[in-house]
C-alpha positions as CSV (number, residue, x, y, z in Angstrom):
1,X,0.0,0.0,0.0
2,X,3.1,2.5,0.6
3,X,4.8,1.7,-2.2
4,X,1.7,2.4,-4.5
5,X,0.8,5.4,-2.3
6,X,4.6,6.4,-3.1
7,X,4.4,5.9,-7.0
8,X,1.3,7.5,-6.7
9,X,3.1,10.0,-5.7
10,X,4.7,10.5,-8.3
11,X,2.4,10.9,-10.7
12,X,0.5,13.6,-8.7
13,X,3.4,15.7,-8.4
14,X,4.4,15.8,-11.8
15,X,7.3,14.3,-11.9
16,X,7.5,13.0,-15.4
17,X,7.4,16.7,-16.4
18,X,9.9,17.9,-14.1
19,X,12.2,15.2,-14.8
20,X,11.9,15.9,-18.8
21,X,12.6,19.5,-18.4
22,X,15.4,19.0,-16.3
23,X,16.4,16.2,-19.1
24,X,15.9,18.9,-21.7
25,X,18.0,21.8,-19.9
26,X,21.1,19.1,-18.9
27,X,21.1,18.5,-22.5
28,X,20.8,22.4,-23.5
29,X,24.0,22.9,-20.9
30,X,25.7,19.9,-22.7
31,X,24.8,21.6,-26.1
32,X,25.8,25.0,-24.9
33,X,29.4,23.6,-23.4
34,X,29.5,21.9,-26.4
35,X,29.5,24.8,-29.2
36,X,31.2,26.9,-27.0
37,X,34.4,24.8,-27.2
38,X,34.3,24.5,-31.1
39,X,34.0,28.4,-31.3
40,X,37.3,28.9,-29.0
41,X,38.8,26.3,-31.0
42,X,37.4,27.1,-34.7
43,X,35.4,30.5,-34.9
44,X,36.2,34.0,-34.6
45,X,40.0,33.8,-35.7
46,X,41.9,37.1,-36.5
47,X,45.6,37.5,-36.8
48,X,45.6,40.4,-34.6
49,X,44.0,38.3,-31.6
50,X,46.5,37.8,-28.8
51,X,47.4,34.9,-28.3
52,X,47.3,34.5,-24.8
53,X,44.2,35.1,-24.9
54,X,43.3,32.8,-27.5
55,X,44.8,30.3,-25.2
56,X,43.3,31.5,-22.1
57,X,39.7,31.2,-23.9
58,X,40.5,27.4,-25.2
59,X,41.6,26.2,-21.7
60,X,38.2,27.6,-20.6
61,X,36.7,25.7,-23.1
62,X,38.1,22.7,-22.5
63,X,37.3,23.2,-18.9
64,X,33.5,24.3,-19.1
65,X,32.6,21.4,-22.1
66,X,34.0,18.5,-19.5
67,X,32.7,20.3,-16.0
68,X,29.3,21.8,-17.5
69,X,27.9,18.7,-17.9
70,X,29.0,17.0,-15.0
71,X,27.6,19.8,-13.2
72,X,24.3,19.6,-15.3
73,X,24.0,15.7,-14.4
74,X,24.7,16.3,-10.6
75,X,21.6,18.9,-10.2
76,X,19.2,16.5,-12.4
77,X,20.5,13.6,-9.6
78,X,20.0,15.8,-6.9
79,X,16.7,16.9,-7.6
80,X,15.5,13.2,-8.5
81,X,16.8,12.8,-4.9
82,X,14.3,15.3,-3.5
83,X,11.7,14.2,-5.4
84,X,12.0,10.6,-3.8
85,X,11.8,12.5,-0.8
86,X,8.5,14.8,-1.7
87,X,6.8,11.3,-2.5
88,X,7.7,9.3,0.1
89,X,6.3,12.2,2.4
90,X,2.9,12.5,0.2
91,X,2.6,8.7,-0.6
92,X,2.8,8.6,3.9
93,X,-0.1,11.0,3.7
94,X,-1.6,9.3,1.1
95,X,-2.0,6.5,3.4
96,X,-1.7,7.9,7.1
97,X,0.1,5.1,8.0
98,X,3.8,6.6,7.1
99,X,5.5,3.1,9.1
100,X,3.9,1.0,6.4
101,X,6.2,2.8,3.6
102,X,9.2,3.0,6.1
103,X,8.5,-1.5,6.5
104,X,8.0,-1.6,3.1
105,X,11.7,0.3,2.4
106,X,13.5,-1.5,4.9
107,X,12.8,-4.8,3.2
108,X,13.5,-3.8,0.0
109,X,16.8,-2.7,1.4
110,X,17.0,-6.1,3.3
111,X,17.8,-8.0,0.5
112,X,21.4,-8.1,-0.4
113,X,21.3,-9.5,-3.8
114,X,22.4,-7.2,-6.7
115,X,19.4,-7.2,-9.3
116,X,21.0,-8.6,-12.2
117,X,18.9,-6.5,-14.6
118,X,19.5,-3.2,-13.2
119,X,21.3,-0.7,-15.2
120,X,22.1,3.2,-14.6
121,X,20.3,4.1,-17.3
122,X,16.9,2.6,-15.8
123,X,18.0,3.1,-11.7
124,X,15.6,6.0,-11.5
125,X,13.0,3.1,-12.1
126,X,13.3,1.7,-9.1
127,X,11.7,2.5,-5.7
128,X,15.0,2.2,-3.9
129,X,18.8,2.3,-5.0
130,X,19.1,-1.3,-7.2
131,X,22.8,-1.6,-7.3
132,X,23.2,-3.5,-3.7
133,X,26.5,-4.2,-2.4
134,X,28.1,-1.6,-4.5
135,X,30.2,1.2,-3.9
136,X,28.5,4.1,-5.8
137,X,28.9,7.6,-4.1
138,X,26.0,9.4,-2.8
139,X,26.1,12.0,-5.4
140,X,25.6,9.7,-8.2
141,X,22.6,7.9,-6.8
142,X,19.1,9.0,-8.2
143,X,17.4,7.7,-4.9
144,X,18.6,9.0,-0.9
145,X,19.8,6.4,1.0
146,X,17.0,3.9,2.7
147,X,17.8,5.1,6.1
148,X,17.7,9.1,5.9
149,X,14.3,8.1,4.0
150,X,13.1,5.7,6.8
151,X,14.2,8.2,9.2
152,X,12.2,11.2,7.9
153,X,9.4,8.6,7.5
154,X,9.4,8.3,11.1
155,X,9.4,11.5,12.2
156,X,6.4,12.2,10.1
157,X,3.5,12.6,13.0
């Protein structure tokens, strides 16, 4: 009943959308880093540039086309991270019985077993984290981990 309340969730908060704009603008910043480092490498070339500059500007380049992204991805994962959070909360009011979800997490979390048909690109999927017994860091993970969200399930009164 949680776990439905929770996906339920979900779909009342509008997730889907969020997630596809956010989708949309981490591709736009990818796009953006993107043309900017074939301009400092290819456009706007004049003999009389200086040099240094023309260095200075490629470096920068270089720099934002590898860190823009990054950055980009690590807001889309932190947000997805809230969101578990927002529906976790409503699905717990959804049902007024938020120990139900918190039960319901803490077995899913129980079971030690890798699922063998998880991969990154579908880990938002899933209700909690699917890669088990692997050392991922927290700011990679699209869900928080099942204790702060058990935790804050239990302080809900």
């Amino acid at each position: 009943e949680g776990v439905i309340a929770h996906e339920l969730s979900h779909i009342g908060n509008r997730d889907i959308l969020i997630s596809t704009v956010i989708v949309v603008l981490v591709g736009f910043v990818t796009l953006l880093a993107d043309w900017f480092r074939h301009w400092a490498f290819f456009g706007g070339k004049d003999d009389d540039r200086d040099s240094r500059f023309g260095l200075i500007l490629m470096v920068a380049a270089i720099i934002l086309s590898i860190l823009a992204p990054i950055a980009a991805v690590l807001m889309q994962l932190a947000i997805s991270r809230k969101r578990e959070f927002l529906a976790d909360a409503d699905g717990a009011l959804l049902t007024r019985y938020p120990e139900g979800l918190a039960r319901a997490l803490e077995k899913i979390s129980g079971d030690t077993e890798p699922l063998e048909a998880a991969n990154r690109a579908t880990a938002h999927l899933y209700i909690a984290n699917p890669f088990k017994g692997k050392k991922m860091m927290k700011l990679f993970q699209t869900h928080p981990p099942i204790e702060e969200r058990v935790k804050a399930l239990r302080g809900i009164k």
